[in-house]
C-alpha positions as CSV (number, residue, x, y, z in Angstrom):
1,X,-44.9,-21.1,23.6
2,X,-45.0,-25.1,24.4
3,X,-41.9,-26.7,25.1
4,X,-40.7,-29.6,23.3
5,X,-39.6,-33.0,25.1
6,X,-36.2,-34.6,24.3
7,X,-37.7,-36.4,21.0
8,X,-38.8,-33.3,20.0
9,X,-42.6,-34.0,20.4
10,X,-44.6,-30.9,21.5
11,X,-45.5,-30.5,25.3
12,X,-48.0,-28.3,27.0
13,X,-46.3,-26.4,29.3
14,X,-44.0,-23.8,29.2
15,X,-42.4,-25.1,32.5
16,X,-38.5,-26.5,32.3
17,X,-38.6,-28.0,35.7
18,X,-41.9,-30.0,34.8
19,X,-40.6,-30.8,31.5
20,X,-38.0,-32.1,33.1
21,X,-39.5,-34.4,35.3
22,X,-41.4,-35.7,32.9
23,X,-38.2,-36.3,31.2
24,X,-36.8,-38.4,34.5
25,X,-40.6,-40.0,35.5
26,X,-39.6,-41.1,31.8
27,X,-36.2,-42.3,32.0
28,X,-37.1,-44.3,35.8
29,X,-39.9,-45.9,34.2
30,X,-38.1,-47.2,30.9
31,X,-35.3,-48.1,33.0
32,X,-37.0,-49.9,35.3
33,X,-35.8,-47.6,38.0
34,X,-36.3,-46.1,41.2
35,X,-40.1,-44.6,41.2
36,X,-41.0,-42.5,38.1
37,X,-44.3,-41.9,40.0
38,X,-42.7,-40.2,42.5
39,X,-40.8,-38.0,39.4
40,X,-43.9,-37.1,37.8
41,X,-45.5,-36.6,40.9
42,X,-42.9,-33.5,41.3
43,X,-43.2,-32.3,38.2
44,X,-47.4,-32.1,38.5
45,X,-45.8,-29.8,41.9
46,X,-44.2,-27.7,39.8
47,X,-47.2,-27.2,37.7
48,X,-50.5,-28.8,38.3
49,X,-51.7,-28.0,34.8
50,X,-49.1,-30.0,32.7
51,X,-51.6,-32.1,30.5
52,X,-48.3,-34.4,29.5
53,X,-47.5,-35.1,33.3
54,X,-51.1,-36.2,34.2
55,X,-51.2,-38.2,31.0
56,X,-48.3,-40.1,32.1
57,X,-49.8,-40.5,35.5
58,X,-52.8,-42.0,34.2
59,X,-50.6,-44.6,32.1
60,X,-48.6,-46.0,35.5
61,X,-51.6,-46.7,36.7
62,X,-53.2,-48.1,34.0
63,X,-50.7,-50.9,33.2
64,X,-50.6,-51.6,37.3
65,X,-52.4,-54.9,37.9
66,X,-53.4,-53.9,41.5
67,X,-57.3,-53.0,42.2
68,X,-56.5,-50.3,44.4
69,X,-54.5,-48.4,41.5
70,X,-58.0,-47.2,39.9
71,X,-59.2,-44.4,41.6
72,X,-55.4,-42.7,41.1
73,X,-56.3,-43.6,37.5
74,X,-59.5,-42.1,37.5
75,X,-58.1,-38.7,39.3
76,X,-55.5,-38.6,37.0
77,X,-57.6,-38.7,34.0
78,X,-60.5,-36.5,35.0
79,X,-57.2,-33.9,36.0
80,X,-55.7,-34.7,32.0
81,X,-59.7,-33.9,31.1
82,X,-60.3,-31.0,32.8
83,X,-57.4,-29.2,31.0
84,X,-58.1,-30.7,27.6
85,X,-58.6,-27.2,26.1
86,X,-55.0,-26.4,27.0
87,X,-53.6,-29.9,25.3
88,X,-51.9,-30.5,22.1
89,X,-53.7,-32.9,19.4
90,X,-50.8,-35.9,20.7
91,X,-52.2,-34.7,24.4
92,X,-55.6,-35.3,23.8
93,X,-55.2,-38.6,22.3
94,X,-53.6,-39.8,25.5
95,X,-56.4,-38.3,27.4
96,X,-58.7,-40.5,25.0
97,X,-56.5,-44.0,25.6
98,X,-56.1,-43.4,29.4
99,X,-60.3,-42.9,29.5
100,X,-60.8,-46.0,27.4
């Protein structure tokens, strides 16, 4: 059974801890705060097949404006691909926008 994240939006992964670092990878980020990469970083740890967590990955570092931030973009989004039979239809959709 899929977890749900704190706005009740549908998750694959039936990992707390991950869910929870996506939760504070979030929270950094929106908040300007600390190093949410880091955050999700530990969550994808905790368990390398969370679709959401590499989904997020790919988004850091697709709004970075340095050069050097696309081959963590590619890894990330070839990792989000290669469990795309595992996502959600909201999962797969961010796999789509981080590709594009």
């Amino acid at each position: 059974m899929a977890l749900k994240d704190k706005r009740g939006v549908p998750v694959s992964t039936n990992s707390p801890a991950s869910l929870d670092g996506l939760e504070r990878a979030t929270d950094l980020f929106l908040g300007y705060f600390a190093d949410p990469l880091a955050a999700i970083d530990d969550a994808l740890a905790e368990d390398p097949d969370f679709v959401m967590g590499h989904c997020f990955r790919a988004g850091l570092f697709a709004i970075s404006t340095e050069k050097a931030a696309e081959p963590e973009l590619r890894r990330s989004v070839e990792a989000a691909e290669a469990l795309a039979h595992r996502a959600n239809d909201r999962e797969r959709g961010h796999i789509a926008a981080a590709r594009a």
